[in-house]
DOVEX-889911 format. One record per residue: residue in three letters; x, y, z of N, C-alpha, C in turn. Coordinates in Angstrom, 3 decimals, m for minus. Example, Ala and Ser with C-alpha at 12.3 -4.5 7.8 and 13.67 -1.06 7.14 Angstrom:
BEGIN
SITE   residu       n.c1       n.c2       n.c3      ca.c1      ca.c2      ca.c3       c.c1       c.c2       c.c3
SITE      ALA     13.190     m5.690      7.800     12.300     m4.500      7.800     13.200     m3.300      7.800
SITE      SER     12.850     m2.250      7.080     13.670     m1.060      7.140     12.900      0.030      7.870
//
This chain:
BEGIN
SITE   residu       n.c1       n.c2       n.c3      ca.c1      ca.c2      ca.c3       c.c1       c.c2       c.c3
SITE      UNK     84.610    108.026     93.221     84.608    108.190     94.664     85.565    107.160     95.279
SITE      UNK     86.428    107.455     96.582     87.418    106.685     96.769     86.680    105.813     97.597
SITE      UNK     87.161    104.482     97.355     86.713    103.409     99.033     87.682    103.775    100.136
SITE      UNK     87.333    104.003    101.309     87.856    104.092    102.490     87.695    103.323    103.786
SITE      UNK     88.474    102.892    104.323     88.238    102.128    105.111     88.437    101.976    107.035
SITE      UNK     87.344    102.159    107.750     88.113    102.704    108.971     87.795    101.344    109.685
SITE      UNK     88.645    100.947    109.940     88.876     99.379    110.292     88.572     99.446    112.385
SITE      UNK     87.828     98.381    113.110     87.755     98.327    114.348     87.213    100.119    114.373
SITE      UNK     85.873    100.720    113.711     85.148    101.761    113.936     84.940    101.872    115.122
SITE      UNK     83.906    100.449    116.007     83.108    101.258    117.024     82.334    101.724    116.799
SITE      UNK     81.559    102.836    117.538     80.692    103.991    116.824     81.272    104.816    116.029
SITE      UNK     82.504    104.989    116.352     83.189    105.953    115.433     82.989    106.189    114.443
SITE      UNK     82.070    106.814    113.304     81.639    106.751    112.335     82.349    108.282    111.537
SITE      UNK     82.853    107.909    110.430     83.617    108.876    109.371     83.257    108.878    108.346
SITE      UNK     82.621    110.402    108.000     82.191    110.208    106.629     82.782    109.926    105.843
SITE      UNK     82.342    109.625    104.583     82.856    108.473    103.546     83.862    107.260    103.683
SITE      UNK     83.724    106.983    104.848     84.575    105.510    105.366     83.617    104.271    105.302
SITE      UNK     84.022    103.598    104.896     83.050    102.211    105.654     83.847    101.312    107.204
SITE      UNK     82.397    101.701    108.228     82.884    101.322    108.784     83.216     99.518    109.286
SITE      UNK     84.536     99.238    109.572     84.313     98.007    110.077     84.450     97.102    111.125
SITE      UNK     83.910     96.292    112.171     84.400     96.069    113.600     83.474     94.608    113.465
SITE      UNK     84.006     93.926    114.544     83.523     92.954    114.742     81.741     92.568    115.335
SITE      UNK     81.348     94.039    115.901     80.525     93.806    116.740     79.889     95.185    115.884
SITE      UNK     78.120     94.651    116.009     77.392     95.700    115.992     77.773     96.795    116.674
SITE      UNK     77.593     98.135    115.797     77.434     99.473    116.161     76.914    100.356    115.215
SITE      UNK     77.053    101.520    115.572     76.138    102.849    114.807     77.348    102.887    113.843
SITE      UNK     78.419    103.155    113.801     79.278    103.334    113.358     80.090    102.205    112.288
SITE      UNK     78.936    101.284    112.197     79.706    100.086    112.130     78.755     99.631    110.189
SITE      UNK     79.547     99.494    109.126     78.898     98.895    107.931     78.765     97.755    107.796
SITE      UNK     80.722     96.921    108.276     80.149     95.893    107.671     81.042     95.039    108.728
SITE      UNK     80.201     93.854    109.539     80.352     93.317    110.762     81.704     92.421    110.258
SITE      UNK     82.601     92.486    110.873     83.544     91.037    110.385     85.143     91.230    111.930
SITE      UNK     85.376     90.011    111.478     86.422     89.642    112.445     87.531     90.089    112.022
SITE      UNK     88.830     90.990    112.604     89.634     91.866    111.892     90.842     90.303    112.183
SITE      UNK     90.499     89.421    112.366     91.689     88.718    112.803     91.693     87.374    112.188
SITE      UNK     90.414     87.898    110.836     90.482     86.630    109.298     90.563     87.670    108.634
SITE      UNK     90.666     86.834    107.129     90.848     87.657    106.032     89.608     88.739    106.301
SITE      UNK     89.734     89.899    105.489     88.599     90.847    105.084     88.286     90.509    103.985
SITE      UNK     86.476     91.218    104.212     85.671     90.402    103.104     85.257     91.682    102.055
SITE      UNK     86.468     91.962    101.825     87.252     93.173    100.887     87.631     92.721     99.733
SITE      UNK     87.200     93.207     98.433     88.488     93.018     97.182     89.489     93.048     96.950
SITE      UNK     90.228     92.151     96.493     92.147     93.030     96.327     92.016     94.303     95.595
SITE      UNK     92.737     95.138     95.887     93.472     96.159     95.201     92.540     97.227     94.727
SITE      UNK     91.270     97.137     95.676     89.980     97.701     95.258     89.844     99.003     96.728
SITE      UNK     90.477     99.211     97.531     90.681    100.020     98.516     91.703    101.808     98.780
SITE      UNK     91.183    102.862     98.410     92.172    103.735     98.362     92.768    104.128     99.955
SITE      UNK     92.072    104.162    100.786     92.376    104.528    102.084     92.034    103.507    103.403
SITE      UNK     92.782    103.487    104.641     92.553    102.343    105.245     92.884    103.109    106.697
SITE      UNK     91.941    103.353    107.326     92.062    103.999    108.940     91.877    103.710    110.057
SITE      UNK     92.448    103.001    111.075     92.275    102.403    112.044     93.010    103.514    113.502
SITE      UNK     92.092    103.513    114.274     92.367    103.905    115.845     92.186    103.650    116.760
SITE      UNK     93.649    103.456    117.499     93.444    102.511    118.601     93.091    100.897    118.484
SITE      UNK     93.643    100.560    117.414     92.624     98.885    116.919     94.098     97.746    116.878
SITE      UNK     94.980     98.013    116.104     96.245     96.968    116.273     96.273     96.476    117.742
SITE      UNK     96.841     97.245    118.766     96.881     96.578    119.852     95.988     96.035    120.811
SITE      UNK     95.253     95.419    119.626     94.063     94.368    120.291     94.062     93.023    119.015
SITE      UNK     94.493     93.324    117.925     94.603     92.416    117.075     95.467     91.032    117.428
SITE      UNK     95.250     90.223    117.283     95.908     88.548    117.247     97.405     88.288    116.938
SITE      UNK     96.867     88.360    115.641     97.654     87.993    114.898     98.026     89.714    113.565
SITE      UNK     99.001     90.355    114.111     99.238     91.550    113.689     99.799     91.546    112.040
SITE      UNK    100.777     90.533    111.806    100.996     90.382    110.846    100.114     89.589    109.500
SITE      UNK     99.253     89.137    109.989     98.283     88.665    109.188     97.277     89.500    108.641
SITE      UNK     97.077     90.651    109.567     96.002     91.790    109.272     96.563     92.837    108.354
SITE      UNK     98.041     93.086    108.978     99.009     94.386    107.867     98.785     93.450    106.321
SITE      UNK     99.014     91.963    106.309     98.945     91.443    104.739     97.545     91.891    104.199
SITE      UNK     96.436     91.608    105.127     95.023     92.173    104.365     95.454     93.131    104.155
SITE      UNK     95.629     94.007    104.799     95.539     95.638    104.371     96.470     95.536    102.710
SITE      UNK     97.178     95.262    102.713     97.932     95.110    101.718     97.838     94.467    100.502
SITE      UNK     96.952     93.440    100.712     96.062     92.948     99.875     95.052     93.511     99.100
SITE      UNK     94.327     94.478    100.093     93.183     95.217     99.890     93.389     96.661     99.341
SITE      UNK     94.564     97.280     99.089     94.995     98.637     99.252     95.550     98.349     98.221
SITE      UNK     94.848     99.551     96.859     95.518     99.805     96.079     96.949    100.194     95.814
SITE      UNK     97.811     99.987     94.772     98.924    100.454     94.594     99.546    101.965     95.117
SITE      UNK     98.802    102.805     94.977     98.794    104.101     95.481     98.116    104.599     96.527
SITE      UNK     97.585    102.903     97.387     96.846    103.680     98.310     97.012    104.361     99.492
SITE      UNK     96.842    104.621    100.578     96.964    105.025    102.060     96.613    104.684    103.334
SITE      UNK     97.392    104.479    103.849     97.162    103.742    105.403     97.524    104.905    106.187
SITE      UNK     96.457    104.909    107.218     96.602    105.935    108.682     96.431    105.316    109.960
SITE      UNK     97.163    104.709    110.500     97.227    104.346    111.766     97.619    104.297    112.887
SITE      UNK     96.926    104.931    114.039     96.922    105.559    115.376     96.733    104.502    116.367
SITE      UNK     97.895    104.554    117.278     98.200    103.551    117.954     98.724    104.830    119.505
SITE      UNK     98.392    104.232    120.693     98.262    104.843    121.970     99.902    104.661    121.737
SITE      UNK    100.313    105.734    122.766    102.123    106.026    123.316    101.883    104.818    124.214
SITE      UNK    103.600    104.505    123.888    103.885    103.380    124.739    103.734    103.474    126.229
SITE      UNK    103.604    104.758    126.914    103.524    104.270    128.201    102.012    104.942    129.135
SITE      UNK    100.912    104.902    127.911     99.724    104.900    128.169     98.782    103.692    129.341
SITE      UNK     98.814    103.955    130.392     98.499    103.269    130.786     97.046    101.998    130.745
SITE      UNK     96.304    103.153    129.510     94.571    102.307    129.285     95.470    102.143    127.705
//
């Protein structure tokens, strides 16, 4: 079974994802701060899904290295980010 990962969930809850966000929710597995390391394995991750979540992150380049850290050789990243001239 693949690990998947939907990073800054929310409630947003996806089957077979684990979800992860800083703050309690329904949607939410495993509580952590997206703006330290993840408390993820290396190279132990097939999929990695985040929406709407980078442009709230800190430190952006520190989080793409987790992911990268965490994401198998063959794995997959999906990430949905609002049009630039979205006003919310």
């Amino acid at each position: 079974m693949p690990i998947q990962l939907n990073l800054g969930c929310g409630d947003q809850q996806l089957p077979g994802y684990i979800g992860l966000d800083r703050l309690r929710g329904q949607g939410v597995d495993v509580i952590c701060d997206l703006n330290h390391p993840l408390p993820i394995a290396a190279n132990s991750v097939d999929h990695v899904y985040a929406k709407s979540l980078l442009e709230h992150i800190a430190d952006l380049e520190q989080l793409l290295a987790e992911v990268q850290r965490v994401l198998k050789l063959s794995g997959e990243i999906y990430f949905y980010v609002p049009h630039w001239n979205n006003p919310f």
